[in-house]
BALUMFI-753972 format. One record per residue (C-alpha): residue in three letters; x, y, z. Coordinates in steps of 0.02 Angstrom, whole numbers, plus 32768, in hexadecimal, padded with zeros to 4 digits. Each point is the difference from the previous one (the first is absolute). Layout:
# BALUMFI-753972
ALAXYZ
...
END
This chain:
# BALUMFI-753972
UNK0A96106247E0
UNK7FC3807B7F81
UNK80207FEC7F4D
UNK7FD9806D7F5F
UNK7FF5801C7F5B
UNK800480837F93
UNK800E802A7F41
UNK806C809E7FFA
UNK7FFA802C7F4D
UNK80A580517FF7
UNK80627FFC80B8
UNK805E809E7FC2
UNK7F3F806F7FED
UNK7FB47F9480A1
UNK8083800B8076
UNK7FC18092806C
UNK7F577FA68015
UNK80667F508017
UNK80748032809A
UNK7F51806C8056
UNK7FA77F6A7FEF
UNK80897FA28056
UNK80108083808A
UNK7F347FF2802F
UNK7FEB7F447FE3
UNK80967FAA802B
UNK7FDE7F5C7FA7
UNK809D7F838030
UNK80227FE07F3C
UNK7FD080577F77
UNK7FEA7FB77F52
UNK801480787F5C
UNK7FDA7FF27F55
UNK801980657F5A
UNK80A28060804E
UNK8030802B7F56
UNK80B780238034
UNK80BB7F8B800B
UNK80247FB180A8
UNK809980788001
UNK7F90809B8007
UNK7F827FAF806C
UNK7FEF8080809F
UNK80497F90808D
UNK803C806E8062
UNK7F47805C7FFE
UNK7FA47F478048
UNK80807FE0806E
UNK7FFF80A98055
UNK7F597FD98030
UNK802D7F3E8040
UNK80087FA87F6E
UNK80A37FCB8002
UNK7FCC7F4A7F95
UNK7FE7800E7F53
UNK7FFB7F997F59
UNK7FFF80647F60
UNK7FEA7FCA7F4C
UNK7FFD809B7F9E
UNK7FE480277F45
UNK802780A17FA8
UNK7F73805F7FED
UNK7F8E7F60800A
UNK7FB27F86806D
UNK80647FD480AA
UNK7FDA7FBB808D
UNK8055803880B7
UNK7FDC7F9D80AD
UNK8040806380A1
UNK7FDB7FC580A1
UNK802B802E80C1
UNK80237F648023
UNK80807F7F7FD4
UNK7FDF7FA37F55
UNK80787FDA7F6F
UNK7FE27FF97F4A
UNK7FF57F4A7FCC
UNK7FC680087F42
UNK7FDC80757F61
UNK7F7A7F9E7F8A
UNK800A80257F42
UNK7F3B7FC77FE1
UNK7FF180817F7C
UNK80A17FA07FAE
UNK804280AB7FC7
UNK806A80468074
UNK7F86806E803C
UNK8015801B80B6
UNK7F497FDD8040
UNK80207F89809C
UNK80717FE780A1
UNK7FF37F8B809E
UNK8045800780A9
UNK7FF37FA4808B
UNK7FE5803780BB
UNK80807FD0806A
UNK7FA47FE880A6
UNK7F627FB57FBF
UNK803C7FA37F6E
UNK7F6E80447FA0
UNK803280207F26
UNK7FBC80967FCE
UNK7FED800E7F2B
UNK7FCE80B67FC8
UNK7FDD800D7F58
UNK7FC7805A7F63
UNK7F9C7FC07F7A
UNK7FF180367F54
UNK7F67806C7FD4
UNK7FD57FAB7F57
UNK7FE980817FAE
UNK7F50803D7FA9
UNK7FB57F5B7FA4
UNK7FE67F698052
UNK80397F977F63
UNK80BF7FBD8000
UNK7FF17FF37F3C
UNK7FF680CA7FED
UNK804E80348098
UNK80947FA38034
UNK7FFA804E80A5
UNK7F827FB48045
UNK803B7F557FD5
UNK80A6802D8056
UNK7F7C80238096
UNK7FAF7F417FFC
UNK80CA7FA77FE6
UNK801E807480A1
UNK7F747FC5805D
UNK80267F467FC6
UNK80B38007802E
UNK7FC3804F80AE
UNK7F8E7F6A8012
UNK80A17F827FD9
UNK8057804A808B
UNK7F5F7FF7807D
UNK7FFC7F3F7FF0
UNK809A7FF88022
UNK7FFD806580A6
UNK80227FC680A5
UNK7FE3805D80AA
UNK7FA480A68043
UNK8007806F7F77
UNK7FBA80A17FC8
UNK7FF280677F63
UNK7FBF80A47FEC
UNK7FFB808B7F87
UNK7F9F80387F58
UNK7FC67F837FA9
UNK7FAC804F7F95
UNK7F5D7FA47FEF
UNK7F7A80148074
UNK7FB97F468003
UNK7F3780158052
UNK7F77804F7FB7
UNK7FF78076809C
UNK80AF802B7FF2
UNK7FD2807B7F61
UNK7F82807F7FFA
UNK7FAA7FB57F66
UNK800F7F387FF0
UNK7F91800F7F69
UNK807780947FAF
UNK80A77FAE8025
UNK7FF37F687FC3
UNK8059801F7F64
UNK8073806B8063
UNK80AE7FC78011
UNK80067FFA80AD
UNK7F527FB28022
UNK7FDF7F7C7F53
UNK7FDA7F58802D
UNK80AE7FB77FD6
UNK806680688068
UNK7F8F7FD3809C
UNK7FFF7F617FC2
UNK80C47FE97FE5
UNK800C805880B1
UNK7F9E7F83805D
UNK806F7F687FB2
UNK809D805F8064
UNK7F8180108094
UNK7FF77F4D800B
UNK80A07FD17FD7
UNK801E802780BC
UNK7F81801A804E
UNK800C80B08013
UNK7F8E80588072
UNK7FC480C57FC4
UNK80098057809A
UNK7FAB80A17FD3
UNK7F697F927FDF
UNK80017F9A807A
UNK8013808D8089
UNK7F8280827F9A
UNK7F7E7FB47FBE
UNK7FC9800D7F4B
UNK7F8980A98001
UNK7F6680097F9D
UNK8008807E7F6F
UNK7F8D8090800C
UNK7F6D7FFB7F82
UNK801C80CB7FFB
UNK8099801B7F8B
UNK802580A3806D
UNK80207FA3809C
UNK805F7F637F9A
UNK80CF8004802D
UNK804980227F62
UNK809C7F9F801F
UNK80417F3F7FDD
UNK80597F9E808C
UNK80987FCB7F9C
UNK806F8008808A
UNK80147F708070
UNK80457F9B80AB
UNK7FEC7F587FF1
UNK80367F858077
UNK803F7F3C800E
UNK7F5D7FAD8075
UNK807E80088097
UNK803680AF7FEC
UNK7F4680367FD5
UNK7FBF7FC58099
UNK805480688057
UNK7FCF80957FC5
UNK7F9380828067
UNK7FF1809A7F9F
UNK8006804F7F4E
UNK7FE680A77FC5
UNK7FEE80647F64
UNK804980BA800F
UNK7F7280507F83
UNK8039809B804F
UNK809280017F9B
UNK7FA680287F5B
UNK7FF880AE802B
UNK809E80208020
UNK8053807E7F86
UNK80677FAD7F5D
UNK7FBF7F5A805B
UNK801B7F557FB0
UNK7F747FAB7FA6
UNK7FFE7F6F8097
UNK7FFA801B80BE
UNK80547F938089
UNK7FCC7F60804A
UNK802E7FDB809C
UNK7FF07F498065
UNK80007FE480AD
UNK804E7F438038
UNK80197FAF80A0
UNK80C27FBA7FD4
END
């Protein structure tokens, strides 16, 4: 069972490169971020054409959204307010034949400066994060939850530890306040533990530019059954592209 993830950046701009994708991958569900668009002008018709007959889709006007479509059964069990705004940044579905909840979600950027005192966006960030970690302890059963998190949490998953770190994305307390909701369940980040950590070049030229803010992460049981996990780099040159590429995860469910 394949699934993905993907941060669209506007559905409506992405949509030729989503549904080509589709067509030469094929993963069984697809997760999607940053739609930008209402459920009622979501293209359903377009996903299902291709198989995807399944989907889940909180929308937002012009902002945020999150879509789930799948080729196999599964049936929207939950919408999450963590940003406690309305803001429609999370949905959750369950698949029917493995009984395995899938969360996709969005979290907040934060912003520019790492200080909640000056830029209340980045404190709505951390109250996200803790109401995220709430939920974790509370959790029961194989789980994932995938999408952009927004904060690449290792050293080696930035091109400069040293010149993030007061970053939002990379500063000690978002890594920090990530970890907590690691442990709140146990999660298991399958990117890492499939692709190992790489060593940064010393020679800026042949350093990768890019932060791994997007994520699959998986409840122990789910996790170890995992045998693949790719990053589609490719997709960065693709014409009016969207600033994050697909992931893609490879389970034996």
């Amino acid at each position: 069972m394949k699934f993905a993830t993907w941060n669209v950046n506007s559905l409506n701009v992405r949509l030729p490169h989503v549904l080509d994708w589709l067509n030469e991958v094929k993963p069984d569900v697809l997760c999607l971020q940053e739609i930008k668009t209402v459920a009622e002008l979501f293209p359903a018709q377009a996903f299902a054409d291709l198989g995807y007959t399944y989907q889940a889709v909180h929308g937002q006007k012009g902002y945020h959204g999150v879509a789930t479509v799948s080729r196999i059964p599964m049936r929207e069990i939950d919408r999450l307010d963590w940003q406690a705004n309305g803001e429609a940044r999370h949905v959750s579905v369950q698949l029917e034949d493995s009984g395995v909840r899938l969360d996709n979600v969005y979290i907040p950027a934060g912003g520019d400066e790492p200080d909640r005192e000056i830029n209340p966006k980045f404190g709505q960030k951390l109250d996200f994060l803790a109401r995220m970690t709430d939920w974790a302890e509370k959790l029961d059963g194989p789980t994932l939850i995938c999408g952009d998190f927004n904060i690449a949490p290792l050293e080696s998953d930035v091109w400069s530890h040293k010149a993030l770190l007061k970053v939002v994305s990379h500063t000690p307390i978002e890594v920090e306040t990530l970890a907590r909701f690691q442990a709140a369940h146990g999660w298991v980040d399958i990117g890492r533990q499939l692709i190992p950590a790489p060593e940064r070049a010393k020679d800026w030229r042949a350093n990768d530019k890019g932060r791994r803010l997007d994520h699959i992460w998986g409840s122990p049981e789910v996790a170890a059954k995992a045998r693949a996990h790719r990053v589609f780099e490719d997709a960065r040159d693709w014409v009016q592209c969207s600033d994050h590429v697909p992931l893609i995860t490879e389970f034996d469910i």
